[in-house]
C-alpha positions in Angstrom: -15.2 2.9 -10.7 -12.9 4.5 -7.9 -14.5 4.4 -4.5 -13.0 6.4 -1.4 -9.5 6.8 -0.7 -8.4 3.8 1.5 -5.0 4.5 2.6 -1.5 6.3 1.5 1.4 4.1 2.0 4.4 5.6 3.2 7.8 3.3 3.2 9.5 3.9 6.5 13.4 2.7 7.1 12.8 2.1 11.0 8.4 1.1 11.4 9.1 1.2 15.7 10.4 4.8 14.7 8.0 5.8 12.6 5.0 4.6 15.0 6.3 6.3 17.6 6.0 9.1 16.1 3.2 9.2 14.6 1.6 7.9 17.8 3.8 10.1 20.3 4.3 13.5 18.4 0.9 13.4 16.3 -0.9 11.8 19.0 -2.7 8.7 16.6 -4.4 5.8 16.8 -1.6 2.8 15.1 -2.4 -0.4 15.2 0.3 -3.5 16.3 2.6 -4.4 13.6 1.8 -7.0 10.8 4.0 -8.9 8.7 2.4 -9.7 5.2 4.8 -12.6 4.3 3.2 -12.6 0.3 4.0 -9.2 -0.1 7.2 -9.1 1.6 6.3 -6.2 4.1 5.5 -5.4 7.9 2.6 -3.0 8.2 1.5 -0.7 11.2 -2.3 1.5 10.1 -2.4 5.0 11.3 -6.4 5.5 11.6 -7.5 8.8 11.0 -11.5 10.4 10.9 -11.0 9.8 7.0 -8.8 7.2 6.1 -5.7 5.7 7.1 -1.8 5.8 6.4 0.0 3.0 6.3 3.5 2.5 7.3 5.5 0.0 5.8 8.7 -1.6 6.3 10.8 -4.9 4.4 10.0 -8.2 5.6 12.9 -9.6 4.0 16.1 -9.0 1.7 13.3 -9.7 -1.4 10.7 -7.1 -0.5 9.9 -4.5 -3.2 10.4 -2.1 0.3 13.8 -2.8 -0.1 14.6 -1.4 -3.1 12.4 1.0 -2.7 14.5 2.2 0.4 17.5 2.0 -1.3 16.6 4.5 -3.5 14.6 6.5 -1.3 16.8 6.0 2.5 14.5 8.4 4.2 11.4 6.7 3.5 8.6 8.8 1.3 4.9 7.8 -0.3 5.1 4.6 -1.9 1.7 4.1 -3.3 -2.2 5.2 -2.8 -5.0 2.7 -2.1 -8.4 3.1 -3.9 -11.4 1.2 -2.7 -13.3 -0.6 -5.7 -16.2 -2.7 -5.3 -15.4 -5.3 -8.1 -11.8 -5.9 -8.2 -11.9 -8.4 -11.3 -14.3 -5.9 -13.1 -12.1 -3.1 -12.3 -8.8 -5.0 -13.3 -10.6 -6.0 -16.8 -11.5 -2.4 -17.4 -8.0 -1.0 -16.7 -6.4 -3.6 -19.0 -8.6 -2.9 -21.9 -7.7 0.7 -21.4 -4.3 -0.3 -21.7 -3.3 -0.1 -17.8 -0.7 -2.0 -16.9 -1.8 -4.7 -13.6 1.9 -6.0 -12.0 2.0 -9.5 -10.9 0.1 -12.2 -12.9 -2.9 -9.7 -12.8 -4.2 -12.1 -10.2 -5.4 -10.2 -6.8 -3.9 -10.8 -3.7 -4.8 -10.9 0.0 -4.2 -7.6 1.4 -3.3 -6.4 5.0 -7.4 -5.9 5.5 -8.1 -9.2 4.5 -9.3 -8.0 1.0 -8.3 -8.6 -3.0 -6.0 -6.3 -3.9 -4.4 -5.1 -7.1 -1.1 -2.9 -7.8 -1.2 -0.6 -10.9 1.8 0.0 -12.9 3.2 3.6 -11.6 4.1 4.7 -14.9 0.8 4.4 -16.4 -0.9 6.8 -13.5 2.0 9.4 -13.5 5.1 8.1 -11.4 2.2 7.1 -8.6 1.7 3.3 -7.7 -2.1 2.5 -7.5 -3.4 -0.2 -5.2 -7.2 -1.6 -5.7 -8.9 -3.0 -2.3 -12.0 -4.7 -3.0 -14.4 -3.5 -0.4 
């Protein structure tokens, strides 16, 4: 069911910061910043040979980011993205395995342009999974 790895998302207090870095002291690739209104975050993709890392930041007082950050000040992994080529097949799997899908189960657009899904952490071991259609 799993395809490749997509992306690992790592919440960042500061995302100018944290592309900087990664750009100035790794020497990567980022792309512009992108604010993803539905899921309350601003994104900037570190491409690598392999995969990417993502880099997010709030977009709003609302965003899950937020919370996430105030537990967590520093920043740290937030979740890992696995490519899936039926979303809906996938999602019906996991839930008759007894996965947990947060939301209304219903995917959502993602920053690619893509369905995605978020996978309850603590049915995968303290690790929030995201689906991406591809």
């Amino acid at each position: 069911m799993l395809g490749r790895v997509n992306h690992i998302a790592i919440a960042v207090p500061d995302l100018a910061a944290a592309t900087a870095s990664y750009r100035d002291r790794l020497g990567a690739v980022v792309t512009p910043p992108q604010a993803l209104p539905e899921h309350g975050v601003t994104v900037v993709f570190v491409d690598l040979p392999n995969t990417k890392v993502e880099l997010l930041a709030p977009l709003g007082e609302a965003s899950p980011i937020a919370a996430f950050l105030d537990r967590n000040p520093a920043g740290g992994m937030h979740h890992i993205c696995y490519e899936v080529s039926d979303i809906l097949a996938a999602r019906d799997r996991l839930v008759v395995a007894g996965a947990r899908v947060l939301g209304d189960g219903s995917p959502k657009t993602g920053a690619h342009g893509k369905p995605v899904l978020f996978l309850h952490p603590k049915d995968f071991f303290g690790t929030l999974i995201e689906l991406e259609e591809v």
